[in-house]
C-alpha angles and dihedrals in degrees: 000000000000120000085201118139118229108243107251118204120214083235090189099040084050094052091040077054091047086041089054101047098046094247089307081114085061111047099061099168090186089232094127092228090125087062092038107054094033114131083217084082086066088065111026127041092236124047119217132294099242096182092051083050096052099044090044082057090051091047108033143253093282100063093073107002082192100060082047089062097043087060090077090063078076109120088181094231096150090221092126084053106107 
């Protein structure tokens, strides 16, 4: 028998992030444009770990406190929007 806990989303802060970003937080096409073409690349070697982003928004802050952080690196440039 597995000990295992069942992955729970933060349905209203995912749909508040969907809000905010006018529905680009929804249409993920799993292309990796959005790492590619980030400017944090300029100041950092790696660039983010957009997936980890994304699922840290669906699960909450809490899930990984230093992907949360991360998130104000952040210039809103919208050059990771498709």
């Amino acid at each position: 028998m597995s000990s295992a806990q069942p992955i729970v989303i933060d349905e209203a802060r995912w749909e508040q992030i969907v809000r905010l970003t006018g529905g680009a937080a929804n249409v993920c096409r799993t292309c990796d444009d959005c790492k590619v073409n980030c400017r944090w690349g300029l100041f950092d070697t790696e660039g983010p770990d957009m997936w980890a982003m994304l699922r840290n928004a669906q699960l909450g802050p809490e899930a990984d406190p230093m992907l949360d952080a991360a998130l104000w690196c952040c210039a809103t440039c919208a050059s990771c929007e498709p």
